[in-house]
C-alpha positions, -999 to 999 in steps of 0.1 A, spaced: 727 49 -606 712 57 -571 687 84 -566 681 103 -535 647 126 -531 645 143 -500 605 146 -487 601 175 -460 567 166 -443 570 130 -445 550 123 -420 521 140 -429 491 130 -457 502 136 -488 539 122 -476 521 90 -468 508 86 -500 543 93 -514 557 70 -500 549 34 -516 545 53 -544 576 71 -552 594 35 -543 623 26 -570 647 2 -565 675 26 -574 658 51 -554 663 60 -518 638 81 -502 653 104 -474 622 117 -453 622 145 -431 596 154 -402 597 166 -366 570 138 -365 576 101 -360 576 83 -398 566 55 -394 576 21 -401 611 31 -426 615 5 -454 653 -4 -465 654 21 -489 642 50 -468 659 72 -445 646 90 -419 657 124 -404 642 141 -374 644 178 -379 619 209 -382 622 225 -419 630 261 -397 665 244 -389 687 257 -419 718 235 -403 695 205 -404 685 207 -436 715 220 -451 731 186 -441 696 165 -452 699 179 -486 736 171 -492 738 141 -519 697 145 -527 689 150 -562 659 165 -554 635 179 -530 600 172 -527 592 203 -504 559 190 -485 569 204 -451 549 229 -429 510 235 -415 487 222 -438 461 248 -430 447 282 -415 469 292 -386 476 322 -369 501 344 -388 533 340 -363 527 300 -368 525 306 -408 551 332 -412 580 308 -388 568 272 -405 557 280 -437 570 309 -451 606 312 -433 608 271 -434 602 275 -472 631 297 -470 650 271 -453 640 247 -480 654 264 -508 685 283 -491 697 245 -479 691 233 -512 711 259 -525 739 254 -500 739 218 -508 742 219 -548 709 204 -553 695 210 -588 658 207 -578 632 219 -555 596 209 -559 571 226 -538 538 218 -528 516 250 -533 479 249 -532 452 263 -549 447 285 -515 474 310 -536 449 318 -558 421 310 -535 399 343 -540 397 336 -579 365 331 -593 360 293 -601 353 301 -641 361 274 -664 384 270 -676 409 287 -645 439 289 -665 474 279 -651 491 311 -650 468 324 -626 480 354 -605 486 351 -570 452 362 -549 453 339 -518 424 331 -494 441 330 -457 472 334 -442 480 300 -458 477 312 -491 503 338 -480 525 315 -476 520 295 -507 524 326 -526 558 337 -508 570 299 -517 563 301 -551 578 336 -555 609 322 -532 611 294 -564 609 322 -588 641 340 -573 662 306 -568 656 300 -602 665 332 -620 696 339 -595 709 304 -585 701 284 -613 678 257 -596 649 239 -614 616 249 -591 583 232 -598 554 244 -579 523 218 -579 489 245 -569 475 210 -553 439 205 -552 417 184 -528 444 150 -522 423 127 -501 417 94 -500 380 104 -512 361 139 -523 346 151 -491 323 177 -506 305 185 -540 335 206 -544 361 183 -547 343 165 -576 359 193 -596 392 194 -572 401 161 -561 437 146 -565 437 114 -559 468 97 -540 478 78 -573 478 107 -592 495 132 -569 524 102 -575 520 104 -611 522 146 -605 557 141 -585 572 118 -602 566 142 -630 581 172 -619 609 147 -603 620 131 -637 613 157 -666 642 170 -685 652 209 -671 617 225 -659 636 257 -655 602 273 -632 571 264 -633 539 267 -618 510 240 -621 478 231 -612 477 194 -589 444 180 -599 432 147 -613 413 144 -649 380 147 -633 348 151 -650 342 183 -637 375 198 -632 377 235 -642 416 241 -638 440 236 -669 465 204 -672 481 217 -700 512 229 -681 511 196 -660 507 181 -687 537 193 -702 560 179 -670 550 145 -684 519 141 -661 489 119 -668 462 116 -645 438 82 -647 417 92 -622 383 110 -622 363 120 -587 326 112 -607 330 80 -599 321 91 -561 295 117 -578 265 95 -570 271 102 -533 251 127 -511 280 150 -509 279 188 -488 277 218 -511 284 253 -504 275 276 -534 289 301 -521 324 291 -514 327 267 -543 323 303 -564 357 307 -554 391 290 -568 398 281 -530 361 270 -519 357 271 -478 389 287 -476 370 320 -491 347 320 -464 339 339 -438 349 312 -410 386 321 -415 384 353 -394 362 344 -361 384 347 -333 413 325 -323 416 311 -364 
């Protein structure tokens, strides 16, 4: 039997990693972007439309199995920009999911939700929302837009609190945070595939070394990292001490609220 996942935000990072990796042969990847994706293999297909268009997305998500919510501005913006892409497109999201009678939505939440939390250890996975930025806002509203769609429609909602997912740990930071592009696969495919979620929030983070968050609720989707950032630990990596005191690291700072951020 043929699968259909539809990826918001194709085009962007963590889409790109998803990609080759989320590849099945009974498996067809519908991606969705206001960006150019580049380069569709045979199984993909691709559909130019903002995550704002309910229409759009009503029709994108019709036959999908799933939806791999990735969609929206991957950082600090001004709040009009967040509250239009990434708060009322994660609306869209879900509402055209809804519409559509698909069964699951999983969205890509950050650690930025919880962003003002000490970094203690361990940082457990039901962690209450205390974002960092407008961002975090966002995250927040998305994961509490899950919550409802699963307690009044019925739909299976996992939200991933994603760490650092680059190629490569940029900071001393990400030693602890780091997702690595194998594993945020392993993490999808996860919350894809496992047997009725119901809601669930949990931490996106590889096995590292000196990772402080929890993987027992990950863990519990089926996830398995077999990555670990120390291997890039002997590197002369930035530090901030002051930031990394915080569950969201730079995002704490005080950088965030200079004029025209």
């Amino acid at each position: 039997m043929t699968h259909t996942l539809l990826v918001t935000g194709a085009a962007g990072r963590i889409g790109g990693m998803l990609r080759p990796r989320l590849a099945r042969p009974d498996r067809i990847l519908r991606l969705l972007d206001v960006a150019t994706v580049e380069d569709p293999g045979e199984r993909e297909e691709v559909v130019t439309a903002s995550v704002t268009d309910l229409d759009a997305l009503t029709a994108a998500c019709r036959g999908a199995d799933a939806v791999v919510h990735l969609g929206g501005i991957s950082s600090e913006a001004p709040w009009h920009e967040i509250l239009d892409v990434n708060i009322h497109g994660t609306f869209t999201v879900f509402e055209a999911a809804r519409r559509a009678g698909v069964p699951r939505v999983v969205f890509a939440s950050s650690n930025h939700a919880v962003g003002f939390h000490p970094a203690v250890d361990p940082v457990p996975d039901d962690l209450p929302p205390r974002p960092d930025t407008f961002y975090g806002v966002a995250k927040v509203a998305g994961e509490a837009l899950g919550s409802l769609y699963h307690d009044r429609y019925g739909l299976d909602v996992v939200c991933l609190r994603i760490g650092t997912c680059i190629e490569e740990p940029p900071d001393a930071r990400a030693l602890a945070t780091w997702l690595s592009p194998d594993d945020v696969a392993r993490l999808v495919e996860a919350a894809v595939t496992v047997r009725s979620p119901g809601f669930r929030v949990v931490w996106g983070v590889s096995d590292n070394t000196r990772r402080r968050w929890s993987l027992t609720a990950a863990a519990e989707l089926g996830y398995r990292s077999a990555d670990d950032a120390e291997v890039f630990a002997g590197r002369d990596l930035p530090t901030d001490p002051w930031t990394d005191a915080f569950v969201g690291g730079s995002f704490a700072g005080s950088r965030y609220d200079e004029p025209g951020v």
